[in-house]
C-alpha positions in Angstrom: 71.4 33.6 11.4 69.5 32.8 8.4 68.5 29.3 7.8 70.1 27.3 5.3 68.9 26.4 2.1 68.3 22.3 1.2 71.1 22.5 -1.9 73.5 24.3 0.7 72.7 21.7 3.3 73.2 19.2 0.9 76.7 20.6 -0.8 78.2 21.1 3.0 77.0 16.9 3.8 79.3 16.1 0.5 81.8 18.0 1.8 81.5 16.6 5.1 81.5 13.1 4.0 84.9 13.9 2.1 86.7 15.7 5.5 85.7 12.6 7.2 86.8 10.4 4.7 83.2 8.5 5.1 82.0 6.3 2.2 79.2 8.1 0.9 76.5 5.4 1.3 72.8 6.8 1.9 72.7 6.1 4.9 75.8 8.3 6.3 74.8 11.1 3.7 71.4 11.1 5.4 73.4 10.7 8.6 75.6 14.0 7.7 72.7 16.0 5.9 70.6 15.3 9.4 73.4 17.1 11.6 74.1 19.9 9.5 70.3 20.7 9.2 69.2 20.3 13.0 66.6 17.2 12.6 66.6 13.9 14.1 68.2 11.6 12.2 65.2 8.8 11.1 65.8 6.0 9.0 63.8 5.7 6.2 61.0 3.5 6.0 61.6 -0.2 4.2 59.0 -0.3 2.7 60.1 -3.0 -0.1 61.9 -5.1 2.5 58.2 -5.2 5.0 56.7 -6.3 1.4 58.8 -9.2 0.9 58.4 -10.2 4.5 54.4 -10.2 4.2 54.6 -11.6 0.8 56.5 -14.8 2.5 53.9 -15.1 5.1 51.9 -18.2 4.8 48.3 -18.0 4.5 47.1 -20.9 6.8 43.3 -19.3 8.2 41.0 -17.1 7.5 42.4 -14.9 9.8 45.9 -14.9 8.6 45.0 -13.8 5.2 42.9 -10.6 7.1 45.6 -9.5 9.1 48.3 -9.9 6.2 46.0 -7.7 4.1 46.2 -5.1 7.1 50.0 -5.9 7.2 50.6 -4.7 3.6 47.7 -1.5 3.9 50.4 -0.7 7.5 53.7 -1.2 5.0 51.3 1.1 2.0 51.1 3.8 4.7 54.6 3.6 6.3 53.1 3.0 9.5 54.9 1.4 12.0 52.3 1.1 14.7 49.9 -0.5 12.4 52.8 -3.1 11.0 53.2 -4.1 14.9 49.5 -4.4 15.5 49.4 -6.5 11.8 52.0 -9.2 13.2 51.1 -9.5 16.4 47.4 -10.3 15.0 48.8 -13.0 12.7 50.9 -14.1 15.7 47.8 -14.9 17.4 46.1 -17.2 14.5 49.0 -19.5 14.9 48.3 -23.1 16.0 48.5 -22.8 19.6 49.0 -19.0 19.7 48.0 -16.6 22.4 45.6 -14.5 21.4 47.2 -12.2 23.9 50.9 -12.4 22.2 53.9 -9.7 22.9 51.9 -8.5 26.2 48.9 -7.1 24.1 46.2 -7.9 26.0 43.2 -8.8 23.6 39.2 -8.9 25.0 38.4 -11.9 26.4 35.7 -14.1 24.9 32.2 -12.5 26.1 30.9 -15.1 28.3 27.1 -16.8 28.0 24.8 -14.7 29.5 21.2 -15.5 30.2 20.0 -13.1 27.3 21.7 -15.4 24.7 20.3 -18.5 26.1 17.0 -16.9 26.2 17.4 -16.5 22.2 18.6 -19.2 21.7 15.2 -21.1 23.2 13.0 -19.0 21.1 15.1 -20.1 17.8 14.4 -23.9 19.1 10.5 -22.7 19.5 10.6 -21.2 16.4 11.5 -24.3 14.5 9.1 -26.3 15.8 6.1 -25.9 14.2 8.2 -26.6 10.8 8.7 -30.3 12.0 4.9 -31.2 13.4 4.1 -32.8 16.5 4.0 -36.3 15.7 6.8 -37.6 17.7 6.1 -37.8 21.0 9.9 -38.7 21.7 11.3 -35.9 19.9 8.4 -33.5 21.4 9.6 -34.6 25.4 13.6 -34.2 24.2 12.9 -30.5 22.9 10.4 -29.4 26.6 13.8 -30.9 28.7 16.2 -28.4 26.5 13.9 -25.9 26.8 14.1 -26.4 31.0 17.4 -26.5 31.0 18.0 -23.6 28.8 15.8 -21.7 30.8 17.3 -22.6 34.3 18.4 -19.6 36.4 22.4 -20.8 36.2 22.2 -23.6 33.6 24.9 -25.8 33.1 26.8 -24.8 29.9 28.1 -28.0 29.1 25.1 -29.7 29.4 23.2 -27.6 27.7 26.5 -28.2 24.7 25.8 -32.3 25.3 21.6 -32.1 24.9 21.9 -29.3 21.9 24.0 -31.8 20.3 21.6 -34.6 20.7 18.6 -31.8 19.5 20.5 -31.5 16.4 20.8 -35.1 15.3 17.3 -36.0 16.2 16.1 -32.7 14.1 18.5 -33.7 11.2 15.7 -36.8 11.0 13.0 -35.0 12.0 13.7 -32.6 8.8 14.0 -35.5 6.8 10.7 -36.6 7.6 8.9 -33.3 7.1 10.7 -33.2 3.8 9.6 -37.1 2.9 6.2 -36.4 3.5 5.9 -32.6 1.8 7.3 -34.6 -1.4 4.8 -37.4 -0.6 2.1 -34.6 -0.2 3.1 -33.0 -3.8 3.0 -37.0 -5.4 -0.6 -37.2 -4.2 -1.4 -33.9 -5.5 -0.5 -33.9 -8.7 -2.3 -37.7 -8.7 -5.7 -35.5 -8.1 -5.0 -33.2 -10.3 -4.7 -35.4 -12.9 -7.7 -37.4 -11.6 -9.8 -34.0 -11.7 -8.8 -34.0 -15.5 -10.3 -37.7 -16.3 -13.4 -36.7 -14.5 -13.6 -33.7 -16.5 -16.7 -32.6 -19.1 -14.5 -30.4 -21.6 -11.3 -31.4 -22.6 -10.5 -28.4 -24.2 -10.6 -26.0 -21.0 -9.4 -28.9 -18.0 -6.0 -29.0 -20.1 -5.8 -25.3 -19.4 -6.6 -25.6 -16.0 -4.5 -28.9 -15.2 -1.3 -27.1 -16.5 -1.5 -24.3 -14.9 -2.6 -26.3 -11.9 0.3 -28.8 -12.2 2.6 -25.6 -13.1 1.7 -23.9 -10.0 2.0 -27.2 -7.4 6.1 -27.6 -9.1 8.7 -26.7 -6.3 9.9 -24.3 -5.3 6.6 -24.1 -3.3 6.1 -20.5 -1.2 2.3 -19.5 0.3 2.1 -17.4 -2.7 2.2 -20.3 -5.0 0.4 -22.6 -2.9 -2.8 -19.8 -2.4 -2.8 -19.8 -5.9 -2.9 -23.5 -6.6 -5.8 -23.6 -3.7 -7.8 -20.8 -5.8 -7.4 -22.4 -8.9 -8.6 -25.8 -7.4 -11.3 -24.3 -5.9 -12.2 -22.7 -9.9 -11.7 -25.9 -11.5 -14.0 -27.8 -8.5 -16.8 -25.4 -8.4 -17.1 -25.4 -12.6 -17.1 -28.9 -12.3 -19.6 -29.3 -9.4 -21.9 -26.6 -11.3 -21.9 -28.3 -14.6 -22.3 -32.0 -13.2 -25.5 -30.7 -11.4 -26.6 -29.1 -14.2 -26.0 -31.7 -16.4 -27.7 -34.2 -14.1 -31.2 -31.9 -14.4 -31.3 -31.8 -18.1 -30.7 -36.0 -18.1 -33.6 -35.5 -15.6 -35.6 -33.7 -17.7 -35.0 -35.9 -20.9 -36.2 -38.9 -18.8 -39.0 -37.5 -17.8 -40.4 -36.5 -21.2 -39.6 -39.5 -23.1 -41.4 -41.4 -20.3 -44.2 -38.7 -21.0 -43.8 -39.8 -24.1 -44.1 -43.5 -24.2 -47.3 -43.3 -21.5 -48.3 -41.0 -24.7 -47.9 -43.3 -27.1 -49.3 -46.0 -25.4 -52.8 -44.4 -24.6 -52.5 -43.6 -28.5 -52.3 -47.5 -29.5 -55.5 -48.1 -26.7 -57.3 -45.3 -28.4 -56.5 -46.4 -31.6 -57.8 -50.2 -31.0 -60.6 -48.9 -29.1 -61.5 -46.6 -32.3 -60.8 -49.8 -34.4 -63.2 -52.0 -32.3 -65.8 -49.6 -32.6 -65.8 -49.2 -36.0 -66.0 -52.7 -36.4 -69.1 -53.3 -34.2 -71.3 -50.2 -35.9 -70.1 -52.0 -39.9 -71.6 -55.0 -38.5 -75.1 -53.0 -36.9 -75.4 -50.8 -40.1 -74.9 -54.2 -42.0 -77.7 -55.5 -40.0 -80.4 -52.5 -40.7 -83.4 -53.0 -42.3 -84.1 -49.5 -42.3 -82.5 -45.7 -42.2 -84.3 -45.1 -38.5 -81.9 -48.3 -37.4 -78.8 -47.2 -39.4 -79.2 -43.3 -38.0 -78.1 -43.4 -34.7 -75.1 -46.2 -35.6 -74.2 -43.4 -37.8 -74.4 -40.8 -34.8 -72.2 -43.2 -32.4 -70.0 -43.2 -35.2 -69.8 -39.9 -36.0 -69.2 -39.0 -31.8 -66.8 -41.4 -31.5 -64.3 -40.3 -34.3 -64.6 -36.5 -33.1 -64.0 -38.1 -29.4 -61.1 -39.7 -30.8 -59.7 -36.7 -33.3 -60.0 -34.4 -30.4 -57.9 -36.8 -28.4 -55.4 -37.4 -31.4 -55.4 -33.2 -31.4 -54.5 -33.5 -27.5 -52.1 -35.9 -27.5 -50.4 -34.0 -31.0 -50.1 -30.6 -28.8 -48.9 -32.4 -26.0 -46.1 -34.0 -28.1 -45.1 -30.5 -29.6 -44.4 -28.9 -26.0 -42.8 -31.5 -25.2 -40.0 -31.2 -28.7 -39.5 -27.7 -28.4 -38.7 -28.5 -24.2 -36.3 -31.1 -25.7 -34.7 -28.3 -28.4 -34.5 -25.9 -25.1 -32.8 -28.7 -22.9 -30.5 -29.4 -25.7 -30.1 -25.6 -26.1 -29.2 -25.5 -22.3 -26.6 -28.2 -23.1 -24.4 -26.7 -25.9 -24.7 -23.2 -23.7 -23.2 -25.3 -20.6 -20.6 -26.2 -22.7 -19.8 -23.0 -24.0 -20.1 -21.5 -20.6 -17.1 -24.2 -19.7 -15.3 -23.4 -22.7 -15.4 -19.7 -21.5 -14.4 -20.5 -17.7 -10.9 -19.7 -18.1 -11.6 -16.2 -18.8 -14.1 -16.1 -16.1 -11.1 -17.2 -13.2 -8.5 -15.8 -11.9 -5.9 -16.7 -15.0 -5.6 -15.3 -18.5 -6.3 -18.2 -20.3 -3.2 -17.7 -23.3 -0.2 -16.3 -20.8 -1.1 -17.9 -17.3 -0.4 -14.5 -15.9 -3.3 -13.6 -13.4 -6.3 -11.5 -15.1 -8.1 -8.2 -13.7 -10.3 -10.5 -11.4 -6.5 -12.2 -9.8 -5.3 -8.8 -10.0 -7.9 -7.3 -7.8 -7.8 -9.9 -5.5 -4.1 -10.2 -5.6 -3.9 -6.3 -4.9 -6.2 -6.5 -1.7 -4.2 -9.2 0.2 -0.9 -7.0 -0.7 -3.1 -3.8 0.2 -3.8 -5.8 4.0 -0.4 -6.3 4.1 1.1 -3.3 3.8 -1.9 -1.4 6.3 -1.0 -4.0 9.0 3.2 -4.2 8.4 3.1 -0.6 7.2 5.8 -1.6 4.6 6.0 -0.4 0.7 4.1 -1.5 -2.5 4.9 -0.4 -5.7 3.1 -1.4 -8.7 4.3 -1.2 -12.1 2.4 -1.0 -15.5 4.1 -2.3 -18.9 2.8 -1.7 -22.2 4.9 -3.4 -25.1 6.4 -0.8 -27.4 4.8 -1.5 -31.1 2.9 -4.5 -30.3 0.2 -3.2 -33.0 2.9 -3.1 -36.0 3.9 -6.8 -35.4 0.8 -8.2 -34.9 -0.2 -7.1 -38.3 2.9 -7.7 -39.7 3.7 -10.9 -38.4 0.2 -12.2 -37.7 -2.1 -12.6 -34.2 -0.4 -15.9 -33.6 3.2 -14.1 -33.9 1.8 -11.8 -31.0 0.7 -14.2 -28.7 3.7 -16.1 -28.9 5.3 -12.1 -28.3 2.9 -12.2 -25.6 4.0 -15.8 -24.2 8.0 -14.4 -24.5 7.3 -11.2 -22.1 5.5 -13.1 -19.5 8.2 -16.0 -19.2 11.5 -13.4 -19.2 9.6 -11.7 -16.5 8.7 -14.3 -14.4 12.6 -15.0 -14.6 13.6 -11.9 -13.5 10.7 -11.1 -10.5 10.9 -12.4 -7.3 9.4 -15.2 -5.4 6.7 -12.6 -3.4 6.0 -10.3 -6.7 3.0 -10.9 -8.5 2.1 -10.5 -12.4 -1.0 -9.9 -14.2 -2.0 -9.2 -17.4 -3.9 -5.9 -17.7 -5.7 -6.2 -21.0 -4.0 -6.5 -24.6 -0.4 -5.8 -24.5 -0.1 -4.1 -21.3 1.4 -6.6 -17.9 1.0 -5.1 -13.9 3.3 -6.1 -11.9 2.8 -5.9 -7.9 6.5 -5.4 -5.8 5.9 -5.3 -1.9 8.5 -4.5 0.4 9.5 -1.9 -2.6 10.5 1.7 -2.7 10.1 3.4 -5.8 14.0 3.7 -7.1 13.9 -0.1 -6.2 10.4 -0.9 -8.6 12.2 1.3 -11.3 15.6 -0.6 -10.8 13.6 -3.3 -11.2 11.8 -2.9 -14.2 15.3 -1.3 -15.6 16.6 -5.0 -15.2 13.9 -6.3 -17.0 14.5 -4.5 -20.0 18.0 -5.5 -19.6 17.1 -9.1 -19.6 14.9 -8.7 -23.1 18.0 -7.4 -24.7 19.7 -10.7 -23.5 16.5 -13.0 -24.5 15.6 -12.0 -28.1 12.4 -13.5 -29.6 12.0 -15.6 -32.6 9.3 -15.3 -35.2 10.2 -18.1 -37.8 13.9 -18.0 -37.5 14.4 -14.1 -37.2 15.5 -12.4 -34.1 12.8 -9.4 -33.0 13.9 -7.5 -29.8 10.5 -7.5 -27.4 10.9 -3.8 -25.7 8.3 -2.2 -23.3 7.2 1.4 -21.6 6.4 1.2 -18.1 5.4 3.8 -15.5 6.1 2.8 -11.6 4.1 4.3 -8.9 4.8 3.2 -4.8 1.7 3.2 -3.0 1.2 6.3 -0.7 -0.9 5.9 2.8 -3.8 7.7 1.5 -4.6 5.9 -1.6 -5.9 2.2 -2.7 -4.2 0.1 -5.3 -6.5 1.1 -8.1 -5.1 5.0 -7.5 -1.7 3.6 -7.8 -2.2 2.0 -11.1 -3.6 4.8 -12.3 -0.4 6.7 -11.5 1.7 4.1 -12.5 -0.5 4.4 -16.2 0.3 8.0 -16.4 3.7 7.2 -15.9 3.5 4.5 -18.1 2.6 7.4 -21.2 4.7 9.5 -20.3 7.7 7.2 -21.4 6.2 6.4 -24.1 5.7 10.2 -25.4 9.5 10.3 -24.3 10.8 7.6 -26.9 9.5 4.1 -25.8 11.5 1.5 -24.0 11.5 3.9 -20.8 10.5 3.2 -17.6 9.5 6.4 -15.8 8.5 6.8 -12.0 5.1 8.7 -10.7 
């Protein structure tokens, strides 16, 4: 017998429905259409109805709002095992509900095992060196814990009651460490500023005290704080050099103008001796009676003034090495002063940007370089260049460009993180060191960047100039030093600008 077709099936229910004098409602049609075509006879799925239900179910906890979300994906799908599953999970979120509702058994809580209270210790260890050791009290509290914790079947509930006392005694103990690390940064920035009073040169200390004073400013991390202590150390050792060096050439000027009073002084002797004995031959030639008793007066005369001219010569030399020692110590002085004026460039910090210089760079990019040998994690460095920087400068004057300059290095120490370090290369062109970075990451990175300068535009007397940049990322490979990477990341760096500018392009 050849199987019916759906519109014959579906003309022979009408029929049906009429011979049985049934009202032809859907659900006897589907009834009628079911038993003349063989198949069960399911009712369809209400779907609208379930909606209305879930829609009506109040959203109480967190865990209501979860399982009426799986409710309504369970009604989406027409699934009547997972709209059982849904309810019987909100069920369970009721106050007082069994989390084993309509005989479902749910797992039971895992219980606390020995493992978990071994963690648990080492987290309590591991926040102790954050708090000090001053507390003797708080010291013997923490060893007990740590005993009980540690007991073969500790006590759950006393181990609950002494966590709880832990807890409020490290709320204060935090609260202390927290005093005193803003006490710490008060004193600080007192001997920074004292450091400037004490200072030779103006001129380069306000440099150095702002970017000192910029770099002990919370948020505080060891990155910031190594570079405050390199940058005290700078400051310290200029000043230690020039005081001592300073001192010596005071030395020096008291020596000679001591030289030169004992000088003067055997001068004014000579000189009166000279005088006297001048006097004393006038009166012998005075007395003569004849030119054999006025000869030798004449010869003690005539010995005594070359004596004394030859002294007067002496004494005249003397005082010429001793000027032309004063123009070299004076010389020595203005170069001291020039070498201070100079020591900003020879630190770690570009004096106009703040960003670190080659010198910080290199230094920067060996600690990162340890790093990564003894973590084995990634490093990528990336190298900027700032598209047309030539074209504004000479339109818009050297001044305009620093403050261009000034605009890059602030947007970008917005953007970089906390452990990422930036350095200006030379000119226009930044470096930027990323650990813990794979190379989509550095580009993504930089990508953002330029993002961030379309956001930030730069002003130049009132008119808006977009800052845009070419960079080249490189990720450090196992076989090669930082100074290999940057040379990769350079390459890079040209080949986005060949490609258009404002590119960033990977190595």
């Amino acid at each position: 017998m050849a199987e019916k077709k759906p519109f014959e099936i579906a003309r022979e229910a009408l029929m049906l429905l009429a011979t049985r004098k049934l009202i032809p409602t859907p659900d006897n049609y589907q009834a009628v259409f079911s038993e003349i075509a063989g198949t069960p006879n399911v009712a369809p799925f209400p779907g609208d109805a379930l909606r209305n239900i879930a829609h009506a179910l109040p959203v109480a906890q967190a865990g209501h709002k979860k399982q009426r979300e799986l409710l309504e994906r369970a009604i989406g799908e027409s699934d009547w095992a997972g709209v059982q599953s849904a309810l019987v999970g909100y069920a369970s979120f009721a106050p007082g509900g069994d989390r084993k509702a309509a005989g479902t058994e749910r797992a039971a809580a895992p219980a606390v095992t020995g493992d978990f209270l071994e963690q648990l210790a080492r987290l309590i260890e591991n926040t102790l060196p954050a708090l000090g050791g001053d507390d003797a009290r708080f010291a013997d509290q923490v060893t007990q814990l740590l005993k009980t914790i540690r007991e073969p079947a500790a006590d759950i509930s006393t181990v609950k009651a002494m966590l709880g006392n832990f807890s409020h005694r490290l709320s204060f103990a935090a609260e202390d460490q927290a005093e005193i690390r803003s006490t710490l940064l008060k004193l600080l920035h007192l001997i920074i500023g004292n450091i400037g009073e004490l200072s030779l040169d103006d001129q380069w200390l306000t440099r150095q005290i702002e970017a000192l004073l910029a770099a002990a400013t919370p948020p505080l991390t060891l990155r910031r704080l190594d570079d405050l202590e390199r940058r005290l150390k700078d400051v310290m050792f200029k000043q230690v050099e020039a005081k001592g060096r300073t001192l010596e050439a005071q030395e020096q000027m008291r020596q000679m103008l001591a030289t030169f009073i004992e000088r003067l002084a055997q001068m004014t002797e000579t000189t009166s001796a000279y005088h006297n004995k001048m006097e004393h031959s006038a009166r012998l030639m005075e007395q003569a009676k004849s030119f054999e008793q006025i000869a030798p007066v004449l010869q003690d005369v005539i010995s005594t003034t070359r004596g004394i001219a030859c002294e007067m010569s002496n004494v005249r030399d003397e005082l010429r090495g001793m000027r032309e020692k004063v123009a070299v110590t004076e010389s020595e002085l203005v170069r001291l002063r020039h070498e201070l004026d100079s020591a900003g460039a020879e630190a770690r910090h570009d004096a106009l940007t703040g960003a670190l210089n080659r010198k910080g760079l290199n230094e920067a990019l060996e600690r990162e370089l340890a790093d990564v040998r003894r973590k084995e994690t990634p490093l990528c460095t990336a190298l900027l260049d700032i598209d047309n920087f030539k074209k504004l400068n000479d339109s818009k004057g050297h001044a305009t460009g620093d403050a261009a300059l000034n605009h890059l290095v602030e947007v970008t120490r917005e953007c970089m993180r906390a452990q990422d370090t930036l350095a200006r290369y030379g000119g226009e062109e930044f470096v930027i060191v990323m650990p813990d970075t794979v190379l989509d990451q550095g580009i993504d990175a930089m990508t953002r960047l330029q993002r961030a300068l379309t956001k930030r535009f730069f002003l130049a007397g009132g008119e808006k100039i977009l800052i845009t940049f070419s960079a080249g990322v490189a990720q450090l490979a196992p076989d090669e030093d930082g100074q290999d990477a940057l040379k990769r990341a350079d390459q890079a760096m040209y080949l986005a600008k060949r490609a258009g500018k404002n590119r960033v392009v990977g190595a």
